[in-house]
C-alpha positions as CSV (number, residue, x, y, z in Angstrom):
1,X,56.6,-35.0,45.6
2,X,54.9,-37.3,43.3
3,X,55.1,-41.3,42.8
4,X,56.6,-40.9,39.2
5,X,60.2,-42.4,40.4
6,X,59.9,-46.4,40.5
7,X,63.0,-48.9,41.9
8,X,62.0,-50.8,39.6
9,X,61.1,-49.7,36.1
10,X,62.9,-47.6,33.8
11,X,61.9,-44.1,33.3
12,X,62.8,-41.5,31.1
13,X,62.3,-37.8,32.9
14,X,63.1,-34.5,31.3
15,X,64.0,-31.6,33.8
16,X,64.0,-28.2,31.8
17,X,63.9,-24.6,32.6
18,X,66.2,-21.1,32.9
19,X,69.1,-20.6,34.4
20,X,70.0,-20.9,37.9
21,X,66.7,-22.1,38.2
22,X,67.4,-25.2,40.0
23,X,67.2,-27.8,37.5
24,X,70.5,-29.8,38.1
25,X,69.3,-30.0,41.6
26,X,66.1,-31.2,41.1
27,X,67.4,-34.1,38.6
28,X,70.1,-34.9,41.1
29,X,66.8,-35.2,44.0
30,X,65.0,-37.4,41.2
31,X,68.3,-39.4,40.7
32,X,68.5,-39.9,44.4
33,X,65.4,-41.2,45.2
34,X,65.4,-43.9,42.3
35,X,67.9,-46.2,44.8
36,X,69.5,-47.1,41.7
37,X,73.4,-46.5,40.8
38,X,73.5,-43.2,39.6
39,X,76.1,-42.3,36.6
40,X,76.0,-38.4,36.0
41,X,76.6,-37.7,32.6
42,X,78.5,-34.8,32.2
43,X,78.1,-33.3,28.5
44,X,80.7,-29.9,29.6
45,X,84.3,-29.7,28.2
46,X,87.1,-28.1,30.8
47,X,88.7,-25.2,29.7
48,X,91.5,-24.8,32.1
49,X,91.5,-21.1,31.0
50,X,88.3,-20.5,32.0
51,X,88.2,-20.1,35.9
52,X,84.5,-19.1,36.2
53,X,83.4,-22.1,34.2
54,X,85.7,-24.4,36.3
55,X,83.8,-23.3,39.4
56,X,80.4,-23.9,38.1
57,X,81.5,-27.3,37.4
58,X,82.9,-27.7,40.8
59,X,80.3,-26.8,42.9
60,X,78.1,-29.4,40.9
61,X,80.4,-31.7,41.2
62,X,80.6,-31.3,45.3
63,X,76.7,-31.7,45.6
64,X,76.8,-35.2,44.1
65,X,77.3,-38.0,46.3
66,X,80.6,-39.7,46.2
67,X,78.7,-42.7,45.2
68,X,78.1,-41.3,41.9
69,X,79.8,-42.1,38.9
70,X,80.6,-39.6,36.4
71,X,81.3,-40.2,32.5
72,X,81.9,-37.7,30.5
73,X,79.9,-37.1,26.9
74,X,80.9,-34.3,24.6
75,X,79.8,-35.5,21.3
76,X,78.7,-39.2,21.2
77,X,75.4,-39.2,24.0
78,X,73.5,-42.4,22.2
79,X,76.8,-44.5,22.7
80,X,77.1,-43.8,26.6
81,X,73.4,-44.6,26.9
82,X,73.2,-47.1,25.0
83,X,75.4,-49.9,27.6
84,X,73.1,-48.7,30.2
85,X,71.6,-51.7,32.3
86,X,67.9,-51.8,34.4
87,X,69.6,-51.1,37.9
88,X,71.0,-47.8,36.2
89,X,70.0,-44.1,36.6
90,X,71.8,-42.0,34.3
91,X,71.2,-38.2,35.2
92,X,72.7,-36.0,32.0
93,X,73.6,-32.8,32.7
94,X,72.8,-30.8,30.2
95,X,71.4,-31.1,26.9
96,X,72.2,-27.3,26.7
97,X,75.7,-27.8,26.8
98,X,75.7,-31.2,24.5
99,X,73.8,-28.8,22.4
100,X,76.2,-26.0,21.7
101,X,79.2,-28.8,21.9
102,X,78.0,-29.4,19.0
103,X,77.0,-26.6,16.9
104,X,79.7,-26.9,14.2
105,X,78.4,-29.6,13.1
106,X,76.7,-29.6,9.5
107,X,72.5,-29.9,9.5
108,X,73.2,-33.8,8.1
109,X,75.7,-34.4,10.6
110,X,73.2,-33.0,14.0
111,X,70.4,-34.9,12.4
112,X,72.1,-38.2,12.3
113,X,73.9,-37.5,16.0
114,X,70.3,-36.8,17.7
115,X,68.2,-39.3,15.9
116,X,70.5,-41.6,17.4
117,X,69.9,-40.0,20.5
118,X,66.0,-40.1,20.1
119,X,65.7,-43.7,19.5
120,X,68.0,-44.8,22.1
121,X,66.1,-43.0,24.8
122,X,62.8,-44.8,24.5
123,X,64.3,-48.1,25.0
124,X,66.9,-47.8,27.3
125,X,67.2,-50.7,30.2
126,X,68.2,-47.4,32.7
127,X,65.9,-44.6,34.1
128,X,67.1,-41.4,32.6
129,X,67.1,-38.1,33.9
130,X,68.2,-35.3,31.7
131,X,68.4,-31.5,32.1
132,X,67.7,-29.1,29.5
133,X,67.7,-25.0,29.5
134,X,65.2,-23.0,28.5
135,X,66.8,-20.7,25.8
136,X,63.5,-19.9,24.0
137,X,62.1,-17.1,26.2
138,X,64.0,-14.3,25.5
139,X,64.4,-12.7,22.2
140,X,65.8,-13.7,19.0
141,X,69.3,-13.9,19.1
142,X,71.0,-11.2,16.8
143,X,73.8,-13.7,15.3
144,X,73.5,-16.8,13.5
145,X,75.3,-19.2,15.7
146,X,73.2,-17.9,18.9
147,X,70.0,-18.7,16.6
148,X,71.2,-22.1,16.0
149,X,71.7,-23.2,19.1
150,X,68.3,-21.7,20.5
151,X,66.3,-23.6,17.2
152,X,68.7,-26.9,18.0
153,X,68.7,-27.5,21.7
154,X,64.4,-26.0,21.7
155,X,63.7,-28.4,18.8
156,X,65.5,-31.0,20.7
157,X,63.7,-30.6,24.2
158,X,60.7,-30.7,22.6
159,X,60.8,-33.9,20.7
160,X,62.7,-35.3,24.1
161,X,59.6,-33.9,25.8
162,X,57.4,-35.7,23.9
163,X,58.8,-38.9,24.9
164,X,59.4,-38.3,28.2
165,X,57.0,-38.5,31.1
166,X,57.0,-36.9,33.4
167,X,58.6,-33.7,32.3
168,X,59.3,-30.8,35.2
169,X,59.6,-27.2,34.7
170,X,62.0,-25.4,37.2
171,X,60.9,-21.7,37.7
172,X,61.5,-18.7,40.3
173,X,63.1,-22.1,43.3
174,X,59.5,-23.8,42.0
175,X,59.1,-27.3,40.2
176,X,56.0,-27.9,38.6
177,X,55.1,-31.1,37.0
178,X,53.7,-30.9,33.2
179,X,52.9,-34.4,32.4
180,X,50.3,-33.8,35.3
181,X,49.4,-30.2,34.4
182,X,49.7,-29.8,30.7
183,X,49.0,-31.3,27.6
184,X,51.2,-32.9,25.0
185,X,51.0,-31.1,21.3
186,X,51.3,-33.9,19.7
């Protein structure tokens, strides 16, 4: 474990990587150890049709402390951030599924919703954890909608990553931290 997580300071921490990989559990160690109130933002819609989906979010939901707030944030993420205070942590999980909430919206319409989203971030009172998928690693998607959600929620991570520090990669039960190992692009 590093000394990235302050009581004190605000922080904004990305936690990407594949599936199943343990990313939400990660964020939700991170979120822990901040001794700050933690708000879980939850960016999934319930489909009360869809049973397997409806387990996934349970067994999320019964790893988080009943401490834990939880707000839900389908569409507007900037606004739920934004009333954040200094003795907050807000863990969002995940960026993935904010992402493809999303995708019918028109190019004008996501650009406006995640530039409000990238300037909040930076200057939020609260430390912020949020999750993101890896979706880039695999190959092309063969329809369009599958495309735009791997070019949206990659372009999106990255610029997120950019601003973040430190970022963590979840991989085969590993985390590895990249603000220590990497290099930014920019």
């Amino acid at each position: 474990m590093d000394n990235s997580i302050t009581q004190s300071g605000r922080q904004l921490i990305l936690v990407t990587g594949a599936a199943r990989s343990g990313k939400s559990e990660w964020a939700e160690k991170l979120a822990l150890e901040t001794d700050k109130a933690v708000t879980y933002i939850a960016t999934a819609t319930i489909d009360p049709t869809d049973v397997e989906w409806q387990t996934r979010i349970l067994l999320h939901q019964q790893r988080r402390p009943d401490t834990w707030q939880t707000v839900a944030a389908v569409e507007h993420l900037a606004k739920t951030i934004e009333s954040a205070l200094a003795e907050d942590c807000l863990l969002i999980d995940s960026l993935g599924t904010w992402v493809a909430n999303l995708l019918d919206r028109s190019d004008g319409e996501w650009e406006k919703l995640t530039q409000e989203l990238l300037e909040i971030l930076p200057n939020s009172a609260a430390t912020i954890v949020i999750v993101a998928e890896e979706t880039g690693w695999g190959v092309v998607p063969a329809y369009p909608s599958g495309r735009l959600f791997r070019d949206r929620l990659g372009m999106l991570t990255r610029k997120i990553g950019s601003i973040a520090n430190p970022v963590y990669l979840v991989t085969g039960g590993h985390v590895l931290n990249l603000s220590q190992l990497g290099r930014k692009l920019d």
